[in-house]
C-alpha positions in Angstrom: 0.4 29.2 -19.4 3.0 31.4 -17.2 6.5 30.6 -17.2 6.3 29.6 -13.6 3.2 27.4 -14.5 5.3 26.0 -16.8 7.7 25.4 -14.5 5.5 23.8 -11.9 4.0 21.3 -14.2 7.6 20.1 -15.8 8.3 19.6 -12.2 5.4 17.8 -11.2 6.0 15.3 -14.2 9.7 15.0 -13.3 8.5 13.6 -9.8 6.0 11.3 -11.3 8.6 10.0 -13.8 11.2 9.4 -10.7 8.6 8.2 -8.9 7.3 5.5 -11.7 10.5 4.4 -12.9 11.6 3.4 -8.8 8.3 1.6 -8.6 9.2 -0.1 -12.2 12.7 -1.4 -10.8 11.6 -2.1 -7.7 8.4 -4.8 -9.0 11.0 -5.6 -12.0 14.3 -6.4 -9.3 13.6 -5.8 -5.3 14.3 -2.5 -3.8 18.0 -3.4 -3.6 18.5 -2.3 -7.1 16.5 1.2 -6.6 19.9 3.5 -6.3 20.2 7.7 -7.1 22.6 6.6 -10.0 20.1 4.1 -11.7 17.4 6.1 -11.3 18.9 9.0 -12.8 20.2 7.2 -15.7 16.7 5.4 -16.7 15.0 8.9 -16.7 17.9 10.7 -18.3 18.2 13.2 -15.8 21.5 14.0 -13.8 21.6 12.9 -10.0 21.6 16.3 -8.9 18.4 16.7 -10.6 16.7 13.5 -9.1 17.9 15.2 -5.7 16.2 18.0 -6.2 13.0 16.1 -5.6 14.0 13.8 -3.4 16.7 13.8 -0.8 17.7 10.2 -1.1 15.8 6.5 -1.7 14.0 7.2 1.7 12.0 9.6 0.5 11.1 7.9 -3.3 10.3 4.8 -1.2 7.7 7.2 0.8 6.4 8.6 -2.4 5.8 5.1 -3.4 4.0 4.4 -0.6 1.8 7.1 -0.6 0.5 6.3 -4.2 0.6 2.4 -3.0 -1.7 3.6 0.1 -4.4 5.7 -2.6 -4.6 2.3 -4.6 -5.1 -0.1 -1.7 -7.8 2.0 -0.6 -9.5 1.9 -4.0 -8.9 -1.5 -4.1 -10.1 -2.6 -1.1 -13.2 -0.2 -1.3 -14.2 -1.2 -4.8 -14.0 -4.8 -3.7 -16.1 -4.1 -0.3 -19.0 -2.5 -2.4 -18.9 -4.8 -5.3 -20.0 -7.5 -2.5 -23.9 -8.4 -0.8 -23.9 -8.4 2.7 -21.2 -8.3 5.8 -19.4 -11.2 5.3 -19.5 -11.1 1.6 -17.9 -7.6 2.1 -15.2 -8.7 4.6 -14.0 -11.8 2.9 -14.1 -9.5 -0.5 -12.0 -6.4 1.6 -9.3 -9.9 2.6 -9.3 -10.9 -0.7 -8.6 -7.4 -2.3 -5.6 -6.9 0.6 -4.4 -10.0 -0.5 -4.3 -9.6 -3.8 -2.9 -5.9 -4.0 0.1 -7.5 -1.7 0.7 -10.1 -4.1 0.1 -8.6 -7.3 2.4 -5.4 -6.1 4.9 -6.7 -3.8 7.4 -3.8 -4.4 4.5 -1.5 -3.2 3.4 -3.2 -0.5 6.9 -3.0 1.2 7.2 0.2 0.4 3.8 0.5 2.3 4.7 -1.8 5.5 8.1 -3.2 5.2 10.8 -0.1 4.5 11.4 3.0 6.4 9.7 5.7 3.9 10.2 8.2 6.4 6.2 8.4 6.8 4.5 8.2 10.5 2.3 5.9 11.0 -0.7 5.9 13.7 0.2 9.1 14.6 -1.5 12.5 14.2 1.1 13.9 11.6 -0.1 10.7 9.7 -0.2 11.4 6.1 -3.5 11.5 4.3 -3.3 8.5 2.0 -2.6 6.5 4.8 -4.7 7.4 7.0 -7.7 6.9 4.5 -6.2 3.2 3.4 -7.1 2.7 6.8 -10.5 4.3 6.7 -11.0 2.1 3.5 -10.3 -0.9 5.8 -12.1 0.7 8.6 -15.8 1.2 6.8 -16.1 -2.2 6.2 -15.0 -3.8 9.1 -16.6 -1.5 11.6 -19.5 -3.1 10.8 -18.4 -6.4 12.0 -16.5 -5.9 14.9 -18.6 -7.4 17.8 -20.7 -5.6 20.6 -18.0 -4.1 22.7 -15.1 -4.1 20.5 -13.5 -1.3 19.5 -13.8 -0.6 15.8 -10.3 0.7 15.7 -8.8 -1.7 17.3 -10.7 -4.7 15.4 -9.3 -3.5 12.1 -5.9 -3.0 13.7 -5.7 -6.7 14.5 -7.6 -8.0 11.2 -4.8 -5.7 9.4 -2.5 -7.4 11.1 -3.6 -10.8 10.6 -3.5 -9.9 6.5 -0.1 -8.6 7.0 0.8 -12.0 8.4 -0.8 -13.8 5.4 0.2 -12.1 3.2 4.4 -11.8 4.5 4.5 -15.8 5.2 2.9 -16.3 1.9 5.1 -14.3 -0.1 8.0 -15.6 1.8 7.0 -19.1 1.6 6.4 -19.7 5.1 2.7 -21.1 4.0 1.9 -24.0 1.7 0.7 -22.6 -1.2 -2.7 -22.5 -3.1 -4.6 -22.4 0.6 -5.2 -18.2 0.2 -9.5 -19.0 0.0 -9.6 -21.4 2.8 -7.4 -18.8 5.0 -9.4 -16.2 4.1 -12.5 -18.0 4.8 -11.0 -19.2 8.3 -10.2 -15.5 9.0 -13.9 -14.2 8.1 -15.5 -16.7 9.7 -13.4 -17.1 12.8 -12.3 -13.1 13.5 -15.2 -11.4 12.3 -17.3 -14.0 13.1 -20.0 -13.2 10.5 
């Protein structure tokens, strides 16, 4: 291995380290608590090497959204394919979204709450992201109605699992009711 190779790969791990230890203290105490100087001091690296990957908690909060994005998509995939049939599939794709918000709520703001400095919807629309969507996309294509728009059928089924998911977590909804939303939701928007 070349010096420069070297190099490359100490960096690489650097990045993943800053990147894992702001995910870390973000799930362990809210995003709030994410700053430079903490950051640099759990991974025992100076602040002026932390900026040297990233210019500021905008862009590790992008990072973090970006690895968030690859997971959601496996997650909601895996969950889609596990399942028999279209509404088996959609109901598994709402549970999966549900659960990834729930069970990674640092992540999932990082995704759809804070400013990562990622575009969204747009043609410069990073590639994790845009295939999150596609994972949502493949599974509720199928179910959209005769007429609808594919796109824009996911867009507002997203939506409505944003909105489940946010008044859940901020207990805006009674909880213990996740199924029977879901099931109203399947049954009611996708109408399989």
């Amino acid at each position: 291995m070349s010096v420069r190779e070297r190099k490359e790969r100490d960096r690489a791990e650097r990045e993943r380290l800053i990147v894992a230890t702001a995910r870390e203290l973000a799930e362990q105490q809210g995003w709030d608590a994410v700053t430079t100087r903490r950051l640099a001091e759990r991974i025992e690296y100076s602040q002026p090497v932390l900026y040297s990957h990233f210019r500021g908690k905008r862009e590790i909060i992008g990072a973090v959204a970006l690895e968030g994005a690859v997971e959601l998509a496996a997650a909601v995939r895996a969950a889609a394919s596990a399942a028999n049939g279209p509404r088996e599939r959609v109901a598994a794709l709402a549970r999966a979204y549900l659960d990834f918000a729930e069970h990674h709520p640092a992540v999932y703001d990082a995704l759809f709450q804070l400013d990562g400095g990622l575009a969204y919807a747009r043609e410069d629309t990073p590639e994790p992201l845009k295939d999150a969507f596609a994972a949502l996309l493949e599974c509720l294509a199928e179910v959209a109605g005769d007429g609808v728009h594919p796109g824009m059928f996911t867009e507002v089924f997203w939506a409505a699992l944003h909105g489940l998911a946010t008044l859940t977590r901020t207990g805006r909804l009674l909880p213990g009711d996740a199924g029977p939303r879901v099931e109203l939701l399947v049954d009611r928007l996708a109408m399989v």
